[in-house]
Every structure is written in C-alpha cells, then in structure tokens.
C-alpha positions as CSV (number, residue, x, y, z in Angstrom):
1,X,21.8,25.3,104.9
2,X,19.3,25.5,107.9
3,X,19.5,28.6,110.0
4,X,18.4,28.5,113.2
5,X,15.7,31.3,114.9
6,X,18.2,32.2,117.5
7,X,21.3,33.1,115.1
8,X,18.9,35.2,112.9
9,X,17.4,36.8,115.5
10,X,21.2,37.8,116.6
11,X,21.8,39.0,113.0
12,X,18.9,41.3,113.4
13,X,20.1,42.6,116.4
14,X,23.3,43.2,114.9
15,X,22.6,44.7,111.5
16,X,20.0,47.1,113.6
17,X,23.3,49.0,114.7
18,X,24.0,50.4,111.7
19,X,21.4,53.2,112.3
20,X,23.9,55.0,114.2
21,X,26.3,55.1,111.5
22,X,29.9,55.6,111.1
23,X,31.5,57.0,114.4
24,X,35.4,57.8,114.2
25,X,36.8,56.8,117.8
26,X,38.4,54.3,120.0
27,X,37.1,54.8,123.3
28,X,33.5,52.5,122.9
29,X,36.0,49.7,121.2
30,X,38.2,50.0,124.3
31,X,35.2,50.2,126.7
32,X,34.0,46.8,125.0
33,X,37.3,44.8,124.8
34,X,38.1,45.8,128.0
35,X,34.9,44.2,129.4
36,X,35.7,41.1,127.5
37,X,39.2,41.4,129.4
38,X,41.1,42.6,126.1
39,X,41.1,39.3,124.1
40,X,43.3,41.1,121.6
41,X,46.7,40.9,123.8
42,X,46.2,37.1,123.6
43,X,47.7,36.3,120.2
44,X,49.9,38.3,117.8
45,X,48.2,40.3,115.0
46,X,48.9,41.8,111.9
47,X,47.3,45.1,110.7
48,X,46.5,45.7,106.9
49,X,45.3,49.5,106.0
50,X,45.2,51.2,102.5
51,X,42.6,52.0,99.8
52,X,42.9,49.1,97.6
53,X,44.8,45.4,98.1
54,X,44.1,45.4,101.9
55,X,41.6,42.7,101.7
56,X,43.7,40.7,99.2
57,X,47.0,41.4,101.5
58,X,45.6,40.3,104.7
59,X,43.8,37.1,103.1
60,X,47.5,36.2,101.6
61,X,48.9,36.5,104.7
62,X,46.4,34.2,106.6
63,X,46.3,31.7,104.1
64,X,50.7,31.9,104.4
65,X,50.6,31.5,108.1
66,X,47.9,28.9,107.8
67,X,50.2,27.2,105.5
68,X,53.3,27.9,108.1
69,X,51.0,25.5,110.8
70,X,50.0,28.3,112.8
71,X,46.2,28.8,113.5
72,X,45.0,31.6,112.2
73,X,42.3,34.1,112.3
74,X,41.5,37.0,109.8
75,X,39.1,39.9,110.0
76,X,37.9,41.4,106.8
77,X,34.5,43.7,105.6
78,X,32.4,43.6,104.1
79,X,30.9,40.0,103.9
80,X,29.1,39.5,100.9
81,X,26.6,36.6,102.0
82,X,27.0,35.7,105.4
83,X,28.0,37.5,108.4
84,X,30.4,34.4,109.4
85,X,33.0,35.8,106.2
86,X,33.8,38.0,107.9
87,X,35.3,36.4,110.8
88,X,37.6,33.4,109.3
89,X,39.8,30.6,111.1
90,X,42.6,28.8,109.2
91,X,40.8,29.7,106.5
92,X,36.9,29.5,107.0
93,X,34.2,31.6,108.7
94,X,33.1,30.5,112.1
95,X,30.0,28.8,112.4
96,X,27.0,29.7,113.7
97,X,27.2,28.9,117.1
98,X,30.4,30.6,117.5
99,X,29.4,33.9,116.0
100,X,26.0,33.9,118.5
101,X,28.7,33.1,121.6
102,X,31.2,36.0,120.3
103,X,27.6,38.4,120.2
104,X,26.1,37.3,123.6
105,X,29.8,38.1,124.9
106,X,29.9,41.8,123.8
107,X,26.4,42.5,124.2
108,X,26.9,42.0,128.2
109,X,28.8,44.6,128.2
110,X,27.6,48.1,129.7
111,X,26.6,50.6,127.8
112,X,28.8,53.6,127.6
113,X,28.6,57.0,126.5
114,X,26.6,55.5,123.2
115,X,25.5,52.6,121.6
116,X,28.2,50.4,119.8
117,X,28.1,51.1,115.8
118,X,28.0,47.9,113.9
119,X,31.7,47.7,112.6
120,X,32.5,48.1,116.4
121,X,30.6,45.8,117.7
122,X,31.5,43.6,115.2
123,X,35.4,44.2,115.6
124,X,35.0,43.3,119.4
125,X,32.7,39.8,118.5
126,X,35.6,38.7,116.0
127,X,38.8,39.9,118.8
128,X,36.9,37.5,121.4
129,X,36.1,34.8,118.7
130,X,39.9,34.6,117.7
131,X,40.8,34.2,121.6
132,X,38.4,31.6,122.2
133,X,39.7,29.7,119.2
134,X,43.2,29.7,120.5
135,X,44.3,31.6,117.2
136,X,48.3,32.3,117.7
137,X,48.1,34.9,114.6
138,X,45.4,37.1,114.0
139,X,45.1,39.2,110.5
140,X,43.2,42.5,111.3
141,X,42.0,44.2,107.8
142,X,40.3,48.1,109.0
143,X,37.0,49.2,107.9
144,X,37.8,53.0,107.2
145,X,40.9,55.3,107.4
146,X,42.9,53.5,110.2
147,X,43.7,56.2,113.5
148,X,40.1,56.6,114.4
149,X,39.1,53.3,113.0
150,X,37.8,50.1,115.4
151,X,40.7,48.0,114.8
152,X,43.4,50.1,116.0
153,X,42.9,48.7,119.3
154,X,45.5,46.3,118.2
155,X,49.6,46.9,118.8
156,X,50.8,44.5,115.8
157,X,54.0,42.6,115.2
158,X,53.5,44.5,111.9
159,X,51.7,47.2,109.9
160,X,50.8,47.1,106.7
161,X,49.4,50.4,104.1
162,X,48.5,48.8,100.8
163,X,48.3,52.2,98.8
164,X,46.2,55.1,98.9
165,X,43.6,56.9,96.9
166,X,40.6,59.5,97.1
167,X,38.2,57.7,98.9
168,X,35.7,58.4,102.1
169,X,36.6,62.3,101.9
170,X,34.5,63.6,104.2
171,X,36.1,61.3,106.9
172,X,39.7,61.0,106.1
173,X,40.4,64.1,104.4
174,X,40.2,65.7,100.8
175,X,44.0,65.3,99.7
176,X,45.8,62.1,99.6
177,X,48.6,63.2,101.8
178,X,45.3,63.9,104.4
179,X,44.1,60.7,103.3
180,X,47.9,58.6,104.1
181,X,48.1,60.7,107.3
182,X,44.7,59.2,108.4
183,X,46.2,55.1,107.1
184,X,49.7,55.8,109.1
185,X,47.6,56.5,112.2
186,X,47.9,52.5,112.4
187,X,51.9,52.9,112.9
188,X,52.9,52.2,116.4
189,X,56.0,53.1,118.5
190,X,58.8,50.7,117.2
191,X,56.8,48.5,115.4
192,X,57.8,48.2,111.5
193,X,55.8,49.1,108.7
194,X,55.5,47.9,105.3
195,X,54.2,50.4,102.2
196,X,53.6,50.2,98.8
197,X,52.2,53.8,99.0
198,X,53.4,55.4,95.8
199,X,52.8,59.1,95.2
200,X,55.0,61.6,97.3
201,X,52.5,63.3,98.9
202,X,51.0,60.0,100.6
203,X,54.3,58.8,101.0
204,X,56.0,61.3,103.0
205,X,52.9,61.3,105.1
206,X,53.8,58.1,105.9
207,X,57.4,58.5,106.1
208,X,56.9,61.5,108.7
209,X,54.4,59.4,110.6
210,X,56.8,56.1,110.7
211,X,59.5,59.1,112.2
212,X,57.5,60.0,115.0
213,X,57.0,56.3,116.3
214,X,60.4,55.4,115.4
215,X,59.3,52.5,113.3
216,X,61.3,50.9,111.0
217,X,59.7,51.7,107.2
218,X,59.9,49.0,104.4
219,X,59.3,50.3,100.9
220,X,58.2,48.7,98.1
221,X,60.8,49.2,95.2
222,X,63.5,50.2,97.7
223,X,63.8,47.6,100.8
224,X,61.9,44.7,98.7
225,X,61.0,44.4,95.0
226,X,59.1,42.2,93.3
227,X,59.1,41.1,89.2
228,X,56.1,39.8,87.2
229,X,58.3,36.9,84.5
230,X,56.4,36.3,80.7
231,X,55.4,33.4,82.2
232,X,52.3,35.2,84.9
233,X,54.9,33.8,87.7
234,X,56.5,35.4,90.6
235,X,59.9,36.7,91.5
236,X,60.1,38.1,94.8
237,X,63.3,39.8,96.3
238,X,63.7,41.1,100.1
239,X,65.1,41.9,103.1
240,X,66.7,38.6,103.8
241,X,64.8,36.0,101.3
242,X,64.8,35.5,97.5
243,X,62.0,33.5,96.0
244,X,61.4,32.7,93.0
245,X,58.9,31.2,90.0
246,X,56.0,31.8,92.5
247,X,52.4,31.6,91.1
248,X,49.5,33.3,92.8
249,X,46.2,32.1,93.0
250,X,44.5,35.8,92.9
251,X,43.9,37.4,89.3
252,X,45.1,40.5,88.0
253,X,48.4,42.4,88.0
254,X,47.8,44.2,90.5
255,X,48.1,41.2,93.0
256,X,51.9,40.9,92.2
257,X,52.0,44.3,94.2
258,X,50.0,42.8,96.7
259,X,52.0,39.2,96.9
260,X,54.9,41.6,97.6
261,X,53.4,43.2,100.8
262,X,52.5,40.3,102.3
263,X,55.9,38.6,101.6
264,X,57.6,41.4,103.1
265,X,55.4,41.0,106.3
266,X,56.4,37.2,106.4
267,X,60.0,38.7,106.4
268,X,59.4,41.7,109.1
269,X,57.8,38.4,111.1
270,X,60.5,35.6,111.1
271,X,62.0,35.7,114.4
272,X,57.8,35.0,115.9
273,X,57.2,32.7,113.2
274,X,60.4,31.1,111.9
275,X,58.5,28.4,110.0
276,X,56.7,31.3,107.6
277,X,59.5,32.2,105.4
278,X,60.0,28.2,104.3
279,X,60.1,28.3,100.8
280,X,57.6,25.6,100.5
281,X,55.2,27.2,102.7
282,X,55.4,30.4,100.5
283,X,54.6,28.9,97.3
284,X,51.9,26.8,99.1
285,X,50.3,29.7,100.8
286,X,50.1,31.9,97.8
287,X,48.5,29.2,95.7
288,X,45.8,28.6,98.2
289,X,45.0,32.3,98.9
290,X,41.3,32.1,98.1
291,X,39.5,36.4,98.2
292,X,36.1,36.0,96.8
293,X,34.4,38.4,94.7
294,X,38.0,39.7,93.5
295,X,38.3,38.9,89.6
296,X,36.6,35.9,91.1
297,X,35.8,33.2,87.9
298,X,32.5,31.4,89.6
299,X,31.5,29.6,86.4
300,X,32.6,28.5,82.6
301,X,30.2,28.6,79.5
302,X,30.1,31.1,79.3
303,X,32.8,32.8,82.2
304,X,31.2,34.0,84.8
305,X,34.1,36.8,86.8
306,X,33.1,38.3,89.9
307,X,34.9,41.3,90.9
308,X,34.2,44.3,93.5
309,X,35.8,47.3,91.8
310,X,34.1,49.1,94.1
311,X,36.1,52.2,93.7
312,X,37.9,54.2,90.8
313,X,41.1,52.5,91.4
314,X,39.5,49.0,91.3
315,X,37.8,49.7,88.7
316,X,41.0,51.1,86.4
317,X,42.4,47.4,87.5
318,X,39.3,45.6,86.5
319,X,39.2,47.5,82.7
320,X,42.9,46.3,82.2
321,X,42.4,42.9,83.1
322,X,39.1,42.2,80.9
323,X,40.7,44.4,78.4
324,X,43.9,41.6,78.3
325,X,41.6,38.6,79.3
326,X,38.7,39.2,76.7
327,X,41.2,38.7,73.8
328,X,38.1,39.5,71.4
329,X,35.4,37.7,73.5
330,X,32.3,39.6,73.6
331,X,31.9,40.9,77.3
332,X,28.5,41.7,79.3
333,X,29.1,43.7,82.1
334,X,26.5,43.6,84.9
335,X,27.1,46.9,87.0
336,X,25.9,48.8,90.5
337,X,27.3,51.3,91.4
338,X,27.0,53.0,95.2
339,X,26.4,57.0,95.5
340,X,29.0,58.0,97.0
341,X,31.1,56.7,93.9
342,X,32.7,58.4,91.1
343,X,30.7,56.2,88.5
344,X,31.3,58.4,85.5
345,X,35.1,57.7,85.6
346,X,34.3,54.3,86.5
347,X,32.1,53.4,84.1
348,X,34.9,54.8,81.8
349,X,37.3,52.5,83.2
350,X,35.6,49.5,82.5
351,X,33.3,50.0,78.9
352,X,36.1,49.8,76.7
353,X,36.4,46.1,77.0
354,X,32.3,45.7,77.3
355,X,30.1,44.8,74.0
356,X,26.8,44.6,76.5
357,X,26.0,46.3,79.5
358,X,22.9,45.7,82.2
359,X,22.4,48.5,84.7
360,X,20.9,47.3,88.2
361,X,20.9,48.3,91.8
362,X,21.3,46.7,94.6
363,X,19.4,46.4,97.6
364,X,21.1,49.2,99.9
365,X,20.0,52.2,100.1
366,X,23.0,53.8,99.1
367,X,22.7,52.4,95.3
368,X,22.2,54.6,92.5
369,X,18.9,54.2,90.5
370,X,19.6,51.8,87.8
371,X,17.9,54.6,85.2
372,X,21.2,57.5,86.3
373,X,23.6,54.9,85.5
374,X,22.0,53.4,82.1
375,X,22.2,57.4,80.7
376,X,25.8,57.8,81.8
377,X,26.8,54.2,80.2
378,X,24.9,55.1,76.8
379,X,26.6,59.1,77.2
380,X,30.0,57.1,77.0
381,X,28.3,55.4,73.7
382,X,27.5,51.6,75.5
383,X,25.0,49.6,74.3
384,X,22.8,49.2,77.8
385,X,19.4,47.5,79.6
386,X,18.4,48.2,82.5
387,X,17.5,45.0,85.2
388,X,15.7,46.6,88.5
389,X,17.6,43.7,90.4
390,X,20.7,42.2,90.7
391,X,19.2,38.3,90.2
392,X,17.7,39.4,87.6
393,X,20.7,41.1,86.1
394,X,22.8,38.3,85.8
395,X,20.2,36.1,85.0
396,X,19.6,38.5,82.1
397,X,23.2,38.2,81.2
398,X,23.9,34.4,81.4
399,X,21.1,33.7,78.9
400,X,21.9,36.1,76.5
401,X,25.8,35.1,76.7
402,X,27.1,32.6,74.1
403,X,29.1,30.0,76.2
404,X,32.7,31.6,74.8
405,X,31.6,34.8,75.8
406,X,32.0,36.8,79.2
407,X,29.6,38.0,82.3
408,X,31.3,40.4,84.5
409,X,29.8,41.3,87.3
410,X,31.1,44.5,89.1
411,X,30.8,48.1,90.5
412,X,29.8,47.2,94.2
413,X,31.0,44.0,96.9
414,X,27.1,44.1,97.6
415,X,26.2,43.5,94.0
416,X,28.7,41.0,94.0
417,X,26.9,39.4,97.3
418,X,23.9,39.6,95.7
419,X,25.2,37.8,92.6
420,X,26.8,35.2,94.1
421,X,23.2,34.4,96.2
422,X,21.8,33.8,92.8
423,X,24.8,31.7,91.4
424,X,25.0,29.4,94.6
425,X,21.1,28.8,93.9
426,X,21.0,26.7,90.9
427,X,17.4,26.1,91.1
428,X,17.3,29.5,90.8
429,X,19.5,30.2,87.2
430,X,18.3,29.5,84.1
C-alpha cells in the first residue's frame, strides 16, 4: 500500500490531539459541527452504547442496512491499523483522500474555548465524511459513557445500550447503576430504546431515564427474545417479525445477544426503512457482518483467533469460547494487557483453556510491563515466556504451535492491531 506524505502528515496532526486527553462535553463537538453546518441532521443515525457488544451491534446493523440497499455509514473506535476503520461506508473504510478532505474540513474551524481532543475531532471528520458520501443511514458506536460523550450530538431514529459493566470508573461512576445512568444519557425525548441491560440496578437506571424522555423501552427477554437451536443457528422473535434458522457470521455466544439487539432496531426502524426487515435481507446481512479482531480466525495450521477481550467481561466470553472450541487442542495464548485493567481476574478468565502462555506489551504507554503480567500468569500456575513485543509474540507462538493446535491472541484491541500488522506481512512471519 503506498501512503502518501500529505495523508501521513494529517495522521500526525491528528494523533498529536491526544495529549489533551479525555474531556467529557458537548459544547467543542457542537462548536465544530456547527461550523461544518451540522452534517449530522443530513441522514438518519442509529446510536449503539453499552460496555460490551456495541461494536459488534452497530457493525450488524450496517452490514443489515447495507444489505436492505441503503448506503451506509458506521462509526466505530478504536481502529486497529488504519485510521480509515474507523470511518466505514457500505461496509469499507474511506480512503485516503476522503479522510484528508473530512480533516482539512474540521480543522478550519475556529478554535474555541480549547483544542478539540482526538475522539472529537475525529467524531466531527467521520459526521462530515458520511454527508459528503450521501449516506442515508449512519451507525454511530460512542467512545466512552454516552451523555457527555462526542457522539451524542446525534438525535437517532433509535438508541441502542448493549449491557453494562465496571468499566472507565473514574469517568462514569463507581456503581453500575452510575455507570447505566451515564449509557442512558444517549436516550432522547420520544425516541425508542432498545436494552439488553440485565442487572436491576443498571436496568432501572435505564428504565427511569427512558421515563423522563418518554421513550418507548424494548427489553430483551420481555418485548423480543431470541433462542440459540443445537444446531449454532438463530431463532429470533419480536415486536412484529419472527425469523428463524438464522446463522451469524460473528463467533461466540455472546453474539446471539447481540444479533437480538440489532434485529430489534431493524424492527423499531421499519416504517424509515421498510425494505430492512425482508427476510432475505436479514439472513444476508447477518452472514456478511464482518468485526475484526472479535474471536477473529485470521489463519489455519495451526488456528490463528484474534480477539480484543479487552475487558473482564470480554475476557469471561473469550475463556468460554476457547474452553468449548479447544476441544483438547493445546492453546497458546499471546496476551497484553492495559493498566487500567483488572488483569488478575482476567487472566483468570482465560488460563483455564491455555497449555502456553507469552506475556508482551504493546506499544502504548498505557501497557503493563510484560514482566507484572508473566508473575501473575505463573501465580495462577501457567506455564509462561515473556516476548518484549507483540510481533515477536506471535511469531514466538506460530512456530512453536503444531498445525492442530491454537494461537490466541488477546487482552488489548491494540495488541490485536499490532498482531494483525504482523499477520498481513507475510514476509514478515516465519
């Protein structure tokens, strides 16, 4: 792929924001999209909170819409190679040109009380970029929390909150019902909501906040429910719709949760885009839902899976699947982990199903040391090495892997980024 000067020279720019942080707030967003003349009112958007599933959610739901013949744009974070992932149309990242246009745009816009932080500037590049590309549907993922957060700029046909869990606590609040109340600040005056947030405190944070703006809330397990059959297929049962015998293309059990959401939003959306509850564009749409780095398998001989679990709930998901999907094949796990994690419960999530494990960091600053992670793995009785990169990690474990055995690679999205870097080189593997 050749990159030109100019686009990398934006990138810098760009990434250089992220000195100023995380700043909870609308008003710089508003300042921005206003400047651009608020490309955000010129197509109809879809917002996807929660802890876990948001990502996988909001990528079914484009890739359903896409399938429906509507042009389609989805907003997700982090990217983990390119920039361009993050900003996708009819299902694939804008190219260079287009994400230097969307940049120059915002950049000319005044300054106001403070400098843009990255995920803001970046929200405003990818609200122009669906405008100029005529998108009539645009999938909006949020970065943190949801009130305060960049993309609730939006008013949505529909919102959706995945689930919650203990996550970010010093920004959305140390309890989960803290944590929901911060995820329902998406909810807007009279437009509907769809949850498959489970524990009561959470929940009736969201139920009081879906009171206050009068908007219609779908629950999972009571307004739509949805039925995993022997055979890994799909049954799906709503508000109007019954399908059935549906396969996903996404891994893990937790999807059929996630499959349910967004089939539930196809529903809450019908009368603005009749053609998305076909049944053919359903089963279509679900097969083609593509959310790399998520129980991702990149390569065979031996399997190479991909996965995130960034989180303790991700990584509880992760340790069921490679406990049922290992079946007795020997499993190296290649694992970073970010400081601000709960790695010892994660770690105990997912070395169960592991025979091998290779510590590594990756390049962020935020990474634990490699050597803090190897004592806690071997502390839970793992039989570790330590790799002071991620390239070399997963190098590491493809050679020593027998081709029926498993590499997982996990604890971080940027790990993940920086595996698949390697795994796209092949000079590079051995």
């Amino acid at each position: 792929m050749v990159v030109s000067d100019e686009y990398t020279a934006c990138l810098n720019r760009l990434y250089r924001l992220r000195r100023f942080g995380i700043k909870l707030g609308l008003d710089v967003i508003s300042g921005l999209l206003a400047h651009l003349g608020n490309p955000q009112q010129y197509y109809h958007c879809i917002h996807v909170a929660g802890t876990n599933g948001k990502g996988s959610v909001a990528a079914s739901l484009a890739s359903l819409l896409t399938a429906a013949g509507y042009r389609t744009g989805l907003y997700t974070s982090p990217h983990l190679v390119r920039f361009n992932e993050r900003i996708a149309i009819d299902g694939r990242p804008i190219e260079d040109d287009e994400v230097m246009a969307a940049y120059a745009a915002v950049n000319a816009a005044p300054t106001r009380d403070r400098e843009p932080t990255f995920f803001e500037f970046a929200t405003a590049m990818a609200l122009d970029a669906f405008r100029r590309q005529k998108v009539q549907w645009a999938v909006i993922e949020t970065g943190m929390g949801g009130r305060l957060d960049a993309t609730n700029i939006i008013r949505p046909e529909v919102s959706i909150i995945t689930n919650i869990s203990l996550e970010h606590r010093a920004y959305l609040g140390a309890t989960l019902a803290a944590i929901a109340g911060e995820k329902a600040g998406i909810i807007k005056e009279g437009v509907p909501v769809v949850s498959g947030v489970t524990q009561p405190t959470a929940l009736a944070a969201v139920r009081k906040a879906a009171d206050i703006h009068q908007a219609p809330l779908l629950q999972l397990g009571t307004d739509f429910r949805v039925r995993r059959r022997p055979d890994g297929s799909l049954d799906y049962s709503g508000l109007r719709h019954q399908w059935h015998r549906l396969s996903l293309a996404l891994r893990g059990p937790h999807q059929y949760t996630n499959a349910a959401l967004a089939l539930a939003a196809c529903e809450t959306i019908e009368p603005l885009a009749p053609r998305i509850v076909d049944a053919e564009v359903i089963r279509d749409g679900l097969q083609r839902t593509r959310w790399p780095g998520r129980l991702e398998i990149v390569r065979e001989h031996p399997t190479v899976i991909l996965d995130g679990a960034h989180n303790l709930a991700a990584a509880r998901n992760l340790g069921r699947y490679l406990a049922g999907e290992a079946r007795g094949r020997p499993v190296t796990l290649v694992v970073g982990i970010l400081d601000d994690k709960p790695f010892r419960p994660m770690l105990r999530a997912l070395l169960p199903s592991c025979h091998r494990v290779i510590c590594t960091r990756p390049r962020i600053d935020r990474a634990l040391p490699a050597q803090r992670l190897a004592e806690e793995a071997r502390i839970q009785g793992a039989k570790v090495m330590i790799q002071p990169t991620v390239a070399e990690a997963v190098k590491t474990a493809i050679a020593m892997a027998a081709p029926e055995e498993i590499v997982c690679v996990a604890g971080s999205l940027y790990v993940v980024g920086e595996a698949k870097e390697v795994l796209d080189t092949p000079s590079d593997m051995v």
